[in-house]
Every structure is written in structure tokens, then in C-alpha cells.
C-alpha positions as CSV (number, residue, x, y, z in Angstrom):
1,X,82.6,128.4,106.7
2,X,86.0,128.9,104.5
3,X,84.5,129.1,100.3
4,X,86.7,126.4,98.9
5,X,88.9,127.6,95.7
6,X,89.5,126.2,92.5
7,X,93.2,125.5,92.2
8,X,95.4,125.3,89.3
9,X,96.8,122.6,88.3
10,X,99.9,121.6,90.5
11,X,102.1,119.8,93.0
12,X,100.7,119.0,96.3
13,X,101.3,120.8,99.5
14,X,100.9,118.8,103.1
15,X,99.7,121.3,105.5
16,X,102.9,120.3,108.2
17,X,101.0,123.2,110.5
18,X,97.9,120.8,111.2
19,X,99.9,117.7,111.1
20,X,99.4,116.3,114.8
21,X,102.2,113.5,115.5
22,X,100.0,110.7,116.6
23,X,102.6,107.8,116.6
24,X,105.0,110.3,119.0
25,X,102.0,109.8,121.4
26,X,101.4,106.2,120.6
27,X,103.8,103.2,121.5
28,X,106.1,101.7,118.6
29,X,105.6,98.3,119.9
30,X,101.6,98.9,119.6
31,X,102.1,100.2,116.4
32,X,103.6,97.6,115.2
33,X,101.7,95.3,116.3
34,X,98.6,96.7,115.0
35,X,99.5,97.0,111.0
36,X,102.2,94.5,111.2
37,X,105.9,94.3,111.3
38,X,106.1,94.0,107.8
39,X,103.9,97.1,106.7
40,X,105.3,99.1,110.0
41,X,106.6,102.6,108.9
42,X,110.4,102.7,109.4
43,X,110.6,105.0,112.1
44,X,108.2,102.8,114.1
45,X,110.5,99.9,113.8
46,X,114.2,102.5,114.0
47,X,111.9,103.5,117.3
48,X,111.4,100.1,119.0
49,X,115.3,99.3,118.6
50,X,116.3,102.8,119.9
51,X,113.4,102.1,123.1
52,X,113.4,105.5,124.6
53,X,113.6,109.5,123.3
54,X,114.9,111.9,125.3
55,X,113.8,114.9,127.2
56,X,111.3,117.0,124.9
57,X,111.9,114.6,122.3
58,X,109.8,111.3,121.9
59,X,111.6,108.0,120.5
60,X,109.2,108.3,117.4
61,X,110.5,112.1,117.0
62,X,114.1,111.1,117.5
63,X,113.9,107.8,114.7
64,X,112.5,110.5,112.5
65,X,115.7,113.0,113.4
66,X,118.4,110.0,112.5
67,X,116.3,108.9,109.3
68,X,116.5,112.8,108.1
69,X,120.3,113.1,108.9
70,X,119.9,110.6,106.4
71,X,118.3,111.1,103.7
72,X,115.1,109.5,104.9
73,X,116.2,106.0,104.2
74,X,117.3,103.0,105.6
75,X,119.7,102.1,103.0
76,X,122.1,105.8,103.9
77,X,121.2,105.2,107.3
78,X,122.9,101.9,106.9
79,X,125.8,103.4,105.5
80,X,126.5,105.2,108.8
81,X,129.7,105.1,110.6
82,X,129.4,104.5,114.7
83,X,131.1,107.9,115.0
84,X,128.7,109.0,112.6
85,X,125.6,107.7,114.4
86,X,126.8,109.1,117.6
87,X,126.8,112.7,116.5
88,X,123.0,112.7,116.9
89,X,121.6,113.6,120.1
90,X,120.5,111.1,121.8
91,X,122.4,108.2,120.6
92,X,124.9,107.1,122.7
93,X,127.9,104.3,121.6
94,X,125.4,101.4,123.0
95,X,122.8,102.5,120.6
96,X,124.7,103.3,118.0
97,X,126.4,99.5,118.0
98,X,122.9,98.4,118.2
99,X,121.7,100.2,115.0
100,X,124.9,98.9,113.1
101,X,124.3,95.2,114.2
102,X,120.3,95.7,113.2
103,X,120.9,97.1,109.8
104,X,124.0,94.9,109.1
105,X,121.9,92.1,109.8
106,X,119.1,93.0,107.5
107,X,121.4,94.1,104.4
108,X,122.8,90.0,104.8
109,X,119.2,88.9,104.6
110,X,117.8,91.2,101.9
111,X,121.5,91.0,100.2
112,X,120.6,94.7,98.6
113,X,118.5,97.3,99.4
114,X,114.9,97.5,98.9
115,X,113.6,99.6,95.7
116,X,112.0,103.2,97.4
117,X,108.5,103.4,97.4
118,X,106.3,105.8,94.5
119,X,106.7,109.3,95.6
120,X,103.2,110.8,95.1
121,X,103.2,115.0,94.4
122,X,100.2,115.2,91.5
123,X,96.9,114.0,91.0
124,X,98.3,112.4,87.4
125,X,100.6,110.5,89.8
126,X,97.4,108.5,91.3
127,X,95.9,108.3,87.9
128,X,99.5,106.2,87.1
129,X,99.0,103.8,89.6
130,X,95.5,103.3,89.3
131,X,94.5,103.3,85.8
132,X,95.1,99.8,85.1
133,X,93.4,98.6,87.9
134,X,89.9,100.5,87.3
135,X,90.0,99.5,83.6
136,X,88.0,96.5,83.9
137,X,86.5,97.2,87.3
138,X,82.3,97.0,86.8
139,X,81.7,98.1,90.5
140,X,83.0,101.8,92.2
141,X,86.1,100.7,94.5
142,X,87.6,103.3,97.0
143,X,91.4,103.5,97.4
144,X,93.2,105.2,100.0
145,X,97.0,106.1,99.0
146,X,98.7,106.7,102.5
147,X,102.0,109.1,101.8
148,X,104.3,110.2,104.3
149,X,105.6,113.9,104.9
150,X,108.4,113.2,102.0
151,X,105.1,112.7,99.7
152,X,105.9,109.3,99.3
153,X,103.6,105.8,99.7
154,X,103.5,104.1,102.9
155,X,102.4,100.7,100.8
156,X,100.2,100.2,97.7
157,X,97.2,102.0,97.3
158,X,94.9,100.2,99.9
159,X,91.4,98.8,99.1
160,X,88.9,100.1,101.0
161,X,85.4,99.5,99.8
162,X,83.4,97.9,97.2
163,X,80.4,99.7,96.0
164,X,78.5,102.8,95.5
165,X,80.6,105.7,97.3
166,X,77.6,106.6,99.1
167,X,76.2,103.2,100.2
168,X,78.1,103.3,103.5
169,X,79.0,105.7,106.2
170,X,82.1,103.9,107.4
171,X,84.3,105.4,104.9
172,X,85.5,108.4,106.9
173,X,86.2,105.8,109.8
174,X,88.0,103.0,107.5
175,X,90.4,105.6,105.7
176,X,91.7,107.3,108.5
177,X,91.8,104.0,110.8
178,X,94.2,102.8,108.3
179,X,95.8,105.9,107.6
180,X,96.7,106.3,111.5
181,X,97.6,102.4,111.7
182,X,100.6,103.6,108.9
183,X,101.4,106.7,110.4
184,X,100.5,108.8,107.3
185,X,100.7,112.3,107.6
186,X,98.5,112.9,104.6
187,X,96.1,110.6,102.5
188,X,94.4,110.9,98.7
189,X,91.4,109.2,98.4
190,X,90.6,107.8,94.9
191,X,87.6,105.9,93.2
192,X,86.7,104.7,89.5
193,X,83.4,105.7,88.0
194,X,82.4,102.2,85.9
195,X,80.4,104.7,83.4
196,X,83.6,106.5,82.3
197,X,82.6,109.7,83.0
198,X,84.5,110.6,86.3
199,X,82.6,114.0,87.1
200,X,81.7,114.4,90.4
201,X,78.4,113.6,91.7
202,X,77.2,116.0,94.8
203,X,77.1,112.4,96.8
204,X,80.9,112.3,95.8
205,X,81.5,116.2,97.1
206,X,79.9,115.4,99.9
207,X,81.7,112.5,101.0
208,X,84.9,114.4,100.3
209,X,83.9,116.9,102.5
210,X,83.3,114.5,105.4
211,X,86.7,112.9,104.8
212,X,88.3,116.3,104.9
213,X,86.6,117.3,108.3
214,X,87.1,114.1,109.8
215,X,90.9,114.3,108.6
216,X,91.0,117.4,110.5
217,X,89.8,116.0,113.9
218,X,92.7,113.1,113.8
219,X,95.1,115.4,112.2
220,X,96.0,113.6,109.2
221,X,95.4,116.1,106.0
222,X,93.4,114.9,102.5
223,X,95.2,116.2,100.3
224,X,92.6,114.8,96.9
225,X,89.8,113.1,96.2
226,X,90.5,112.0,92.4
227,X,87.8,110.6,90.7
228,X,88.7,107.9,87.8
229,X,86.9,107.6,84.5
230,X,87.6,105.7,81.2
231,X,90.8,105.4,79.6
232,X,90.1,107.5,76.9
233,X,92.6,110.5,76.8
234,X,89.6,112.7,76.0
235,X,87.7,113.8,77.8
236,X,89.8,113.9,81.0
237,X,90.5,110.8,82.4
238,X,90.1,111.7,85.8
239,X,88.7,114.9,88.2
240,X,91.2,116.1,91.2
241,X,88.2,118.0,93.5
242,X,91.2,119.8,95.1
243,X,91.8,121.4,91.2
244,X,88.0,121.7,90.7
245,X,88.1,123.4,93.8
246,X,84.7,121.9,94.7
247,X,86.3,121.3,98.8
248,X,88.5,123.3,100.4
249,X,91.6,120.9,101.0
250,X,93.5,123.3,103.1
């Protein structure tokens, strides 16, 4: 077994090597339906208006392509000319008109765009949207922050248990069934220590560990396990086990 490392303090690196595309296997339509339309990733929903890919190239893979020609967001792709749109393999002038009449029809609805999502690279970036929440909190509570290959949220920080860490074994299962329901290609797991102190116990290493192997097996990457305390500024608010180098993340 790999001896984890203790890593200096630093930006975040998805491992795009082990990153298995699970939604370009999976249905749009069924993924939608699962989460939701509204929490749907975008290229689920640019996938079920486009309908079909094209030879070596699922429809997931090709929404991805026209988001990136794009800047990754729906508000350039919107911006698109038809001519534009058409440069892309696979899009022909039906599908192009039908990606203009979509988008045009949601910028009348939402009258603007829609503000871009947290873009998480650092374990002090959890700690920001976290901290006020575990202030009060009496209880440990498990978050799971689902971020896509740009490093940036899929939705809020997602609840996912109530309790002692330990109490439960369905953690691995509940993270990464949510995780693949968003089509993250990377998750940080977080939880609050009530006591303040937010060193890691070896029940907390442990269940890190599990999350990372089991990450492995569906191909979605942990990238941290942070571990809240007080909101004292000293000692250390919080503990990244990726910087303690107590798992071996990569």
C-alpha cells in the first residue's frame, strides 16, 4: 500500500487520469430525473436537448465540448451566433436553431443570467462556506461539497448525516450516491467537531480512508476531508487530512 504524504499547504489538483465519465455511460433523461431538473448539471440538460452524440463521442461528451468552446457557461453559450454554434462537430443548423430557441427562452424567463456557483481550489475555501453554519451546531454533521472538473460547486454543500462520524457505515454509500446523482467529478467531505478542537480522531482517518477507496471504485476522486473546529483563529480552525497527509488523496 502507497505511504500517504504530508502535503504543503495548496491548491487542489483533480486527478482527470482516474476520472471515469459515468454520466457519458448513463442516460441524460435518467439523470435528470433522478436529482431533479432543477439541480441537473448543465451538460445533462445541453445533453437531453442535443438527444444524440456522435460517433466516438457520447451526447454527454459533446454538451461538455460546446460548454468548453464556451467558457463553461450557459450565459457565453447563450451569446452564440447559429454560425457560431455550427462550427462544432456535431451540431448541425437544426440543432443549433434548437439551442438558440432553448437558451433564448430561458434568458426571457430568468431576465439575466444566473450568478456562477463558488469555485472551490483550497481547504480555507470550505472553511468559508462552512464556518457559520458549524458555529452553533452541538451535534457532528457531514457535508459533502460536490465540484465539477472546473473546481467549482455543483449546489450548496449537501447534508449528509447527523451524528458521530463513526456511528454509521452508510457514509461511503450516501456521499458518492449523491455525488454520482450530480455528476461530480471530485468531492470534499467536511464535518464540525462540537468540542472545538478539529484534530482528527483515528475513527475520522479511518473513515477518510474508506471514502477515498470507495471514490476510487466509482471513479469520482476525494480530494479532502476538512475537519471543522471553533471559531477561534488560534489554534487552527480547521485540519485538511490531505495537508496532514494522514491519507493518501492521490
Amino acid at each position: 500500500m502507497k505511504e500517504p504524504q504530508k502535503r504543503p499547504p495548496g491548491r487542489y489538483e483533480i486527478s482527470l487520469s482516474r476520472i471515469k465519465d459515468l454520466p457519458g455511460h448513463r442516460r441524460p433523461r435518467e439523470l435528470a430525473q433522478e436529482v431533479g431538473v432543477s439541480h441537473a448539471p448543465d451538460e445533462v440538460l445541453l445533453a437531453i436537448l442535443l438527444r444524440a452524440g456522435i460517433p466516438g463521442q457520447s451526447v454527454i461528451d459533446l454538451a461538455r465540448q460546446v460548454l468548453d468552446r464556451h467558457q463553461g457557461t450557459l450565459g457565453q453559450l447563450a451569446k452564440a451566433t447559429h454560425d457560431e454554434l455550427r462550427a462544432i462537430k456535431g451540431i448541425g443548423p437544426v440543432k443549433a436553431l434548437e439551442l438558440q430557441a432553448a437558451l433564448e427562452l430561458g434568458r426571457r424567463a430568468a431576465h439575466g443570467e444566473s450568478p456562477p456557483l463558488p469555485v472551490v481550489r483550497e481547504p480555507k475555501h470550505v472553511l468559508e462556506l462552512l464556518q457559520r453554519q458549524t458555529g452553533q451546531l452541538d451535534q457532528e454533521v457531514v457535508w459533502m461539497l460536490p465540484l465539477d472538473q472546473k473546481y467549482r460547486l455543483r449546489r450548496a454543500p449537501l447534508e449528509i448525516t447527523k451524528g458521530i462520524l463513526n456511528a454509521s457505515l452508510s457514509h461511503p454509500r450516501e456521499v458518492f450516491r449523491e455525488a454520482i446523482r450530480l455528476a461530480a467529478a471530485a468531492v470534499i467531505v467536511a464535518h464540525n467537531h462540537p468540542s472545538g478542537d478539529p484534530t482528527p480522531s483515528a475513527e475520522d482517518v479511518q473513515t477518510t480512508r474508506q471514502l477515498i477507496e470507495t471514490g476510487r471504485v466509482v471513479g469520482i476522486q476525494l480530494l479532502d476531508h476538512i475537519i471543522i473546529g471553533g471559531n477561534q483563529p488560534a489554534p487552527p480552525p480547521y485540519v485538511s487530512l490531505r495537508e496532514a497527509g494522514l491519507a493518501d488523496f492521490t
